[in-house]
N, C-alpha and C positions, 0 to 999 in steps of 0.2 A: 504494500500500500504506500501511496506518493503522497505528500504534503504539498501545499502548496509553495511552503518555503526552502522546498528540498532545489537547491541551486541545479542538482546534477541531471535531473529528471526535468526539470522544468520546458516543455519547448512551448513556446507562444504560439507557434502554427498549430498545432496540434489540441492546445487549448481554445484556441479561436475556431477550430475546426466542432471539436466537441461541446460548445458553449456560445453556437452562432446568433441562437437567438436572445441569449442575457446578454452578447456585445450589440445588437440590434437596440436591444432596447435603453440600455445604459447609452448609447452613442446619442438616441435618438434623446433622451431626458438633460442630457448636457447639450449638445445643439439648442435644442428649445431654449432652455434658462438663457445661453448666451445671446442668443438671437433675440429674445422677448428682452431682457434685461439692459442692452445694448441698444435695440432701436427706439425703445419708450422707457427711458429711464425713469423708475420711480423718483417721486418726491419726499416720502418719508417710508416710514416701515411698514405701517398699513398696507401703502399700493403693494412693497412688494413682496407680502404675505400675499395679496390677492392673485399673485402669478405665482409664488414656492407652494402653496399650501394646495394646489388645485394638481398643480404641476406633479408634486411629491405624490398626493390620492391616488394620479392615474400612472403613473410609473410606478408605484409597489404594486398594481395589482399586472398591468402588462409584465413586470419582474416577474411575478409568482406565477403567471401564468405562460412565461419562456421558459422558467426553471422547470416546471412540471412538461412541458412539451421536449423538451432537450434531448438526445439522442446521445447516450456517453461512450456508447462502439462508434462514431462516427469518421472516416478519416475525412482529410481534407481533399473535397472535389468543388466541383460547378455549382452545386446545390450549397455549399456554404456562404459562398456570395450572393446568391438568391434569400434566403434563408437572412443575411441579416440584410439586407436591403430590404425584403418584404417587411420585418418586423420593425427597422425602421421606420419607415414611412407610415407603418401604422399607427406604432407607438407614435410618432408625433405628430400627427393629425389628432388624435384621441385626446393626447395631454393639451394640443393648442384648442378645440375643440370646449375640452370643459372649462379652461381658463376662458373663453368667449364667454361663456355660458354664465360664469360666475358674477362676469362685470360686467354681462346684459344683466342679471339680474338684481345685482346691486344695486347701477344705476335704474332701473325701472323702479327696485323700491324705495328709493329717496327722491325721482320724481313725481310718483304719487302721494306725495305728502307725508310719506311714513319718516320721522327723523332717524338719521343714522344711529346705528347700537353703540357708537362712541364717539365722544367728543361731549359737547357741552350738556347733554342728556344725559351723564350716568352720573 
């Protein structure tokens, strides 16, 4: 049995091979944050809880949901590059999808009248 920290065993192709869709998904949850963090910088910690906290939700579960799909006979072919490009492009549709969703719905409930849950209200 190999550790992860075992220098001698270690090769990265062969991890990346075996673990296509957890590098899919982790590539695609860093892409997002920088991208989103970068083109619409927050103004204090609020806004950018309203991007990590939506973002984090839907990248643990596409995680648990690569790690459980995962193939650990796998070697490295055509289908490993498939494999994490497809679950990229999922994962970060999905994660920018409900961060939409969140600050649609934010903003709809403070322009109906309902006062924000912080700020001079609490």
């Amino acid at each position: 049995m190999t550790t992860f920290t075992d220098r001698a065993t270690l090769r990265p192709a062969l991890w990346l091979a075996r673990n296509a869709r957890t590098a899919g998904v982790g590539a695609a949850f860093a892409a997002f944050l920088t991208l989103a963090l970068r083109t619409r910088p927050p103004d204090d910690l609020l806004e950018a809880l309203v991007v990590i906290v939506p973002a984090l939700q839907a990248g643990f579960f596409a995680f648990i949901a690569a790690v459980a799909a995962e193939d650990r006979d796998a070697q490295a072919s055509a289908t490993t590059l498939r494999d994490i490009v497809l679950w990229f492009g999922a994962s970060f549709i999905v994660i920018w999808l409900l961060v939409v969703f969140t600050r649609v719905s934010i903003d709809a409930y403070v322009r109906f009248g309902v006062p924000p849950m912080i700020g001079h209200t609490v």
